[in-house]
N, C-alpha and C positions, 0 to 999 in steps of 0.2 A: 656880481659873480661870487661863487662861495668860494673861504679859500681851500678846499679841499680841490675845487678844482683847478684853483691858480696851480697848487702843487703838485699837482699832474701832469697839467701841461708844460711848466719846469721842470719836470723828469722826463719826459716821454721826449723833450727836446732834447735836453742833453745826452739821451741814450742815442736819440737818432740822428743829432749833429756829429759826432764823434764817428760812427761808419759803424752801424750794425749791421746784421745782413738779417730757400727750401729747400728741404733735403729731398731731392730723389734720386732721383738720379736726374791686355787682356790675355792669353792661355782658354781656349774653349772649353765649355763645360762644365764639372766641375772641379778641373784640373786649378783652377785659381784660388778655389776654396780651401782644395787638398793644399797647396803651396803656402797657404798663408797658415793654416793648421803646423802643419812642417816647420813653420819660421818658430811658431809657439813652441815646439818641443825641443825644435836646437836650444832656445834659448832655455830651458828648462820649467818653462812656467807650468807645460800640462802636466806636470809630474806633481806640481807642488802647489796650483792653483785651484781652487772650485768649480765644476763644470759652468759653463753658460745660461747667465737667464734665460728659462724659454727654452720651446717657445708656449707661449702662453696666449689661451684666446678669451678673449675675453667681449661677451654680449650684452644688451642693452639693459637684461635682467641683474647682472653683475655688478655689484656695488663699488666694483672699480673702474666700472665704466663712465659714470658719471666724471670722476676725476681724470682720466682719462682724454674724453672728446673736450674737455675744458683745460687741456696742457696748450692753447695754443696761446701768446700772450695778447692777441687784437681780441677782444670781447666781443667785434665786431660782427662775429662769425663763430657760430656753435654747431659742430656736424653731427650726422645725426647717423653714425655709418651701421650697421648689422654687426661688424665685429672690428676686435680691434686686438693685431698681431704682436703682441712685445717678443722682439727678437734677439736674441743674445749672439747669432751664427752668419756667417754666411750663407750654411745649411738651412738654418731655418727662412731667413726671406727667399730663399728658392722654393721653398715650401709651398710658404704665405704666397708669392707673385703665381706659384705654380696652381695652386686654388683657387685663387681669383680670375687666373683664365678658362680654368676649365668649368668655375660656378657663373660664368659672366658677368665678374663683380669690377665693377669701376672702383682703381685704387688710388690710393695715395697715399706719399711718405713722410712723417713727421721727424726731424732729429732734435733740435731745441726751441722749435715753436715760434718763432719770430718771424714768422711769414705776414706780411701786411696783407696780401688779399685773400681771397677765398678759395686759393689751391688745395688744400687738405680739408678744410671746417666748409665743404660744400655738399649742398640735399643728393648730388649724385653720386657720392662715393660713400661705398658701398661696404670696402675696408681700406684701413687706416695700420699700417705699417709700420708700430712705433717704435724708433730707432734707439732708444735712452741706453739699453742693454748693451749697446755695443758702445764701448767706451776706451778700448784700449790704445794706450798711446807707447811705443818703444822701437828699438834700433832692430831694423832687419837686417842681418850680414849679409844674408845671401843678395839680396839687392842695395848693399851698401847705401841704406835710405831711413828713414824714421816712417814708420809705419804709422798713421791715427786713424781708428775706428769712426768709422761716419757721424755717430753719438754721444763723441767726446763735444765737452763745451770749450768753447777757446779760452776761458779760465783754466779747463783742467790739462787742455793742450799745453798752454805756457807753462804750467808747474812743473809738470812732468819734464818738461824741454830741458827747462831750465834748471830744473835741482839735478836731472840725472847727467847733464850734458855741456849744460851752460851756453846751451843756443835757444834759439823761438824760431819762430815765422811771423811776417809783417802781418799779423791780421787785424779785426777790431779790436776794439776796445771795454764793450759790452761783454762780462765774462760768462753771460750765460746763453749767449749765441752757441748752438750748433756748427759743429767743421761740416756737418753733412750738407748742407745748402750754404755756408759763408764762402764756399773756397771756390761752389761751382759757379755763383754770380764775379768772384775774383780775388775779393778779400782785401777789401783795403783797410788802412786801420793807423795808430798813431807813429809807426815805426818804416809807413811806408815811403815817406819823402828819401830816408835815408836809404831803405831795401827794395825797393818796387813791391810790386801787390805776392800777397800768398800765391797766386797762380804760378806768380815766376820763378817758384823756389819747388813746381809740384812736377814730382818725378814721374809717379803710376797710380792708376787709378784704377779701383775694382770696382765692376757692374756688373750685377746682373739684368738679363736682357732677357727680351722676347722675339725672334725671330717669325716671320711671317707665316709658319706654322702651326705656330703656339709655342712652340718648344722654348721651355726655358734653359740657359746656358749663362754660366759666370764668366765674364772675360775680364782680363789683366790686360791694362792698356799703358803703355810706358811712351814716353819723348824718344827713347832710341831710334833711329833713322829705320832701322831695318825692320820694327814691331811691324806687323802687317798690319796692329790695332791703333798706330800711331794718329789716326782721324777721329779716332774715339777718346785719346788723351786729350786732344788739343781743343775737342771740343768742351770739356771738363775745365777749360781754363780761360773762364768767361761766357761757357752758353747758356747757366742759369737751369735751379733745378726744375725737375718735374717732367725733364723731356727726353731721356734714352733710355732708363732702368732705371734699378734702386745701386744708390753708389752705399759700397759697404767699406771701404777702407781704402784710405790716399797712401801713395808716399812720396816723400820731402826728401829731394836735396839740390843743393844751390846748381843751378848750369855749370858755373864755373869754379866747384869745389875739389878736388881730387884727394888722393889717396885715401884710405878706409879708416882713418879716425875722427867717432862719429863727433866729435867737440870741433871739427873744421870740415864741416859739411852743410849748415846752415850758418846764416849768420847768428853774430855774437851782437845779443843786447846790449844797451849803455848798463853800467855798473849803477849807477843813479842818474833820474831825474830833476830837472828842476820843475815844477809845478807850480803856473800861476794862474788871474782870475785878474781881469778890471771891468769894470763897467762905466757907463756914463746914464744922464739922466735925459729922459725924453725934454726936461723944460728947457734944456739948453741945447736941443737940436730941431731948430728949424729944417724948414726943404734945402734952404742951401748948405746947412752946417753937416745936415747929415747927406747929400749928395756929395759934399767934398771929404766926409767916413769914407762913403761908399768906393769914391776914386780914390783914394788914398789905399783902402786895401786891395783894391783888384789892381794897383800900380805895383803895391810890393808886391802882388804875384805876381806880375809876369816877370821883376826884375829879379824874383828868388825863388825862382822855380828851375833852375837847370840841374841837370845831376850832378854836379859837383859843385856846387853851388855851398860855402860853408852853411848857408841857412835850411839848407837843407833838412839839418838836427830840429828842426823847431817845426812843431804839428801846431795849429791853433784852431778851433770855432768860432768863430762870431757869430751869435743868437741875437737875432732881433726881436725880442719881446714885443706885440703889443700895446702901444701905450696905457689899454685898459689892464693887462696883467703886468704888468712888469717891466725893471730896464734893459736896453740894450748890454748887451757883456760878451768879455771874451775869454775864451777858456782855454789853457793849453798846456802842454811840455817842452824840456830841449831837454836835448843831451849833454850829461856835465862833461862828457868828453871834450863838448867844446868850449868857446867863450860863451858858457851859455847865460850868465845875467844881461852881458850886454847883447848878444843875439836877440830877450826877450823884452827889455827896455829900447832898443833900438826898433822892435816891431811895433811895439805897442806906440812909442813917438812918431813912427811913420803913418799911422791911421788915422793921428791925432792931427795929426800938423794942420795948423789953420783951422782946425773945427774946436770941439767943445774938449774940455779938460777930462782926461781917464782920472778915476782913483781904484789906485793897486788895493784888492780884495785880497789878494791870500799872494802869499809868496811861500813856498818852501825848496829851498837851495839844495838837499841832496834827501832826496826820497828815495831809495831802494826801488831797481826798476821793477821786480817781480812785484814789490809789495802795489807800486801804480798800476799795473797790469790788472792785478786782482781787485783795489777797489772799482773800477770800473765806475759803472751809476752808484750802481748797489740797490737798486729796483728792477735788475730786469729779468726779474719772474713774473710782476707784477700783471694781471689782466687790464687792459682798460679799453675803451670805445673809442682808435685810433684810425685817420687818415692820415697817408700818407703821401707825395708826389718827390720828384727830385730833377735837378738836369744839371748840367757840369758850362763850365764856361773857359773860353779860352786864352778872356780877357776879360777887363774891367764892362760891367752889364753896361748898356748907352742908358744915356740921360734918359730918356720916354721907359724903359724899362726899372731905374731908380725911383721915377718917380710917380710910377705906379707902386712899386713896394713903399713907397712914404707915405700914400693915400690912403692906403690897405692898413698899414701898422699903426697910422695914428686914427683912426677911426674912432671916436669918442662913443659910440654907441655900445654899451656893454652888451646887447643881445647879438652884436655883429661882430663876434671875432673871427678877424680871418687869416689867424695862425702863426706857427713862429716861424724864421726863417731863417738857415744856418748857415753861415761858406765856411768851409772846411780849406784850407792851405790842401794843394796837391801838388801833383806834376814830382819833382826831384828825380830819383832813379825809375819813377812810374814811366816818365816818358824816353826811358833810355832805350824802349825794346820796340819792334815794329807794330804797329796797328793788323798787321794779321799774323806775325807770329803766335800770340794766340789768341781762341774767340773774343778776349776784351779786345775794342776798338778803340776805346778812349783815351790815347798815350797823349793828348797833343793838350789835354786837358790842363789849369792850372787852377783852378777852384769847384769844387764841387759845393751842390746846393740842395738842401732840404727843404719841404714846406712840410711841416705834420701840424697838424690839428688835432686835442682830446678832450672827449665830453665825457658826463659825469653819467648819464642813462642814457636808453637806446629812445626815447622819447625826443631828446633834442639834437640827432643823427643828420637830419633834414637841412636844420639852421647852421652847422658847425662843418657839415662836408659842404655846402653850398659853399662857406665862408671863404675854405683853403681850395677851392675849387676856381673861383672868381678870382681872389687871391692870384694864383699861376696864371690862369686865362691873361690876366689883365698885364703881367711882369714879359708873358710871349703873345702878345697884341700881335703885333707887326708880323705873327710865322705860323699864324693859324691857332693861336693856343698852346701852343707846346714851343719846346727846344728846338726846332729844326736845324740841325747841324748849317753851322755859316763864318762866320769871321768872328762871333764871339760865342753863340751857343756851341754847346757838342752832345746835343743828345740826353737820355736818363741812363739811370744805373738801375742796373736788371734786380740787386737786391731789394733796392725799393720798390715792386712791382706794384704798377698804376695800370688798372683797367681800363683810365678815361683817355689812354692813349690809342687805344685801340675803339674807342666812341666817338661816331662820329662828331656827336651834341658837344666833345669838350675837343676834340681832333681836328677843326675846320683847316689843318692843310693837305696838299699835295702830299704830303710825307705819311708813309705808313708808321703805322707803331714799330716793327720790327725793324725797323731804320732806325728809330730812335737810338735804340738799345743797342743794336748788333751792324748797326752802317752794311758797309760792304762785304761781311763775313755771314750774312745771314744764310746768301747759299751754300756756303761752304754747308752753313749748320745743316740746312736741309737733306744736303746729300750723306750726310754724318745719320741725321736721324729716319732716312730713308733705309739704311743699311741694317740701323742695328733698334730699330724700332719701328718696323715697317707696316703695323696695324694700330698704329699709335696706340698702345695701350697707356701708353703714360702721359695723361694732358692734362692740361688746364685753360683758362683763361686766353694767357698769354703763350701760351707752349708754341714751340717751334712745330711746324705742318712739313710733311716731309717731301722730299723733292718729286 
């Protein structure tokens, strides 16, 4: 294997072990647009700011076009759409969605391009909606909230939080994710043990919609008991985009924050991290040595996963490389608020115990949390030819599932890799909140699980999705192929969206795809996207079908 391609698959891991996350998507009309214009000029900015990108259309003959249908980061998928909307307004995607129904154009919405399947870059859409223009992030008084633009990246999200306010939101890690699709899959990310997911810190949400006469209308959806839109918030916090309208703007603040100064209205970041890295060597893990890895870390979840839990502070991945590309390793942070050397020596001891010897890679003791924020990968703009799958667990995986993942990773055959694999630390304040409080179900969760695979050209697509395909198939033997929520599976995460959940050929169970993802909330979804998007104009693949 060349190493340009080992080195890809060591980035596209680490971007997607860490929780990266589409953007599509109340006051009627375009009473929501006017109100959030209004917040602009309390604050003084339309006096003293530049108008709005856009809207700008831009077609196939356009030499920005090519750059353009190529923003998406999976190479996997190049659309091929008639036009393409960069919109700087709210005003303006009323426009763009308003033309698309009245031209019959199948649409879709782009914010930072990290979509894994072929919701936006697909032969049927017709225009493409690109959110980059809408970027603004700042404190709205009148709804005592932080306002961000759908188009802000959660790098530019944190800075902004953080220099103007000295707060964030739990999200990922990856700073060139889009808030327009990260927040509506849930947003989890390295701050969430201690905060729960970005969903639970999200106030109100602006869409625009298509109602069953065409008519386009911008609505303002809040958590307030009394919003008549409050079905339309709640599905915004975990039903995953692409399925009500185009969301043009959240706002943030904590359930249980009070009075109006905006520096105690989100949570307050750790001042520094600590930041570390160990790895082990495949020669010294046997099926048994890394089967007692394996229980060793799904034991310390479930014994440091409660919300108050001190270990809470400490986020980690473990990547299982491979044995033809690389070693197994773990990556992570703590809070220096806490005890955090011994929090991270004391995890890193526990995975260890009885199996094959860690050696510490990087340690850094007080790293500036903004500054960890921002380096992220520091590749994820990068194009590459990625699959993706994921499923969450609610304990340590059973032995017949371990040691199918040992089969799979030490596979000596260079022509047959079959991908890395990530568990991510979950659960802490994630599972403090109800499974239908909002559309995320997954509170009961304590490790989350990546499988991605990435090839070097669209030529060897066949051999390398087959790999991570087999790969899962083989780790959920016993549930038909997938996660079927049970005593230790719980399901996938709607950011990583997987087709083959919904295929029969990789799906052999009883369980629909939309279980997977959304369990018992899925009718809620329905009757949410029956209401406020009742000619389905906004679908995909995986999109929610309306009651």
């Amino acid at each position: 294997m060349r190493e340009q391609t080992r080195r890809s698959v060591l980035r596209s891991a680490a971007a997607v072990g860490t929780g990266i996350g589409i953007s599509a998507a109340g006051t009627a009309g375009a009473t929501g647009a006017q109100a959030a214009g209004a917040a602009h000029h309390r604050l003084g900015q339309e006096d003293t700011c530049p108008p709005p990108l856009g809207p700008v259309r831009v077609g196939s003959k356009d030499q920005r076009y090519y750059e353009l249908v190529r923003r998406g980061t999976n190479a996997r998928y190049t659309g091929s759409p008639d036009q393409v909307r960069i919109v700087g307004s709210t005003e303006h995607v009323e426009e763009a969605v308003r033309d698309a129904v009245h031209g019959g154009l199948r649409v879709a919405v782009r914010s930072g391009g990290h979509c894994f399947e072929d919701f936006v870059d697909n032969p049927e859409i017709r225009m493409i909606i690109d959110m980059s223009g809408m970027t603004a992030v700042y404190f709205d008084p009148e709804r005592n909230a932080f306002a961000v633009e759908a188009g802000a990246t959660l790098g530019e999200v944190y800075r902004r939080l953080y220099l103007g306010w000295g707060v964030t939101i739990p999200g990922g890690w990856c700073p060139s994710v889009g808030a327009g699709g990260h927040v509506q899959g849930g947003g989890f990310g390295t701050l969430s043990r201690l905060h729960g997911l970005t969903v639970d810190h999200l106030y109100g949400v602006e869409v625009v919609t298509v109602d069953g006469s065409g008519r386009v209308r911008t609505v303002v959806a809040t958590r307030e008991d009394g919003d008549p839109h409050r079905d339309l918030w709640w599905a915004h916090t975990g039903g995953g985009g692409g399925n009500f309208g185009v969301v043009t703007r959240y706002w943030f603040r904590s359930p249980d924050a009070g009075g109006s100064d905006p520096a105690r209205l989100l949570p307050n970041p750790p001042r520094h991290v600590l930041t570390f890295s160990a790895a082990w060597r495949w020669e010294d893990l046997d099926k048994a040595a890394f089967t007692r890895l394996m229980e060793n870390h799904g034991a310390w979840a479930e014994a440091n996963s409660d919300a108050g839990s001190p270990a809470a502070a400490l986020h980690s991945d473990l990547l299982l490389m491979p044995a033809v590309l690389g070693a197994p390793y773990i990556m992570g942070q703590v809070s220096t608020e806490s005890n955090a050397e011994r929090l991270m020596r004391d995890h890193l001891d526990a995975i260890s115990a009885g199996t094959a010897a860690y050696s510490l890679t990087r340690l850094r003791k007080e790293v500036p949390w903004l500054q960890a924020a921002l380096i992220g990968t520091g590749e994820g703009v990068s194009r590459r030819y990625t699959k993706m799958k994921s499923a969450y667990a609610k304990k340590t995986l059973s032995r017949p599932q371990i040691e199918a993942a040992f089969s799979h990773l030490t596979e000596t055959d260079p022509g047959r890799v079959s991908g890395v694999m990530t568990l991510s630390t979950y659960g802490g304040k994630v599972g403090d909140v109800a499974p239908d409080a909002t559309a995320y179900a997954h509170r009961g969760t304590r490790i989350k699980i990546g499988y991605v695979t990435v090839w070097p050209s669209p030529s060897d697509a066949d051999a390398y999705e087959a790999g991570v395909r087999n790969f899962y198939r083989a780790v959920y033997a016993d549930t038909g192929g997938v996660p079927v929520p049970n005593e230790i599976n719980d399901g996938a995460y709607i950011n990583y969206p997987d087709a083959d959940l919904r295929d029969p050929a990789w799906n052999t169970s009883d369980t629909p795809w939309h279980y997977l993802y959304y369990k018992d909330n899925y009718r809620r979804l329905q009757r949410v996207k029956a209401q406020y998007d009742p000619t389905n104009a906004f679908r995909h693949r995986l999109s929610i079908e309306p009651a």
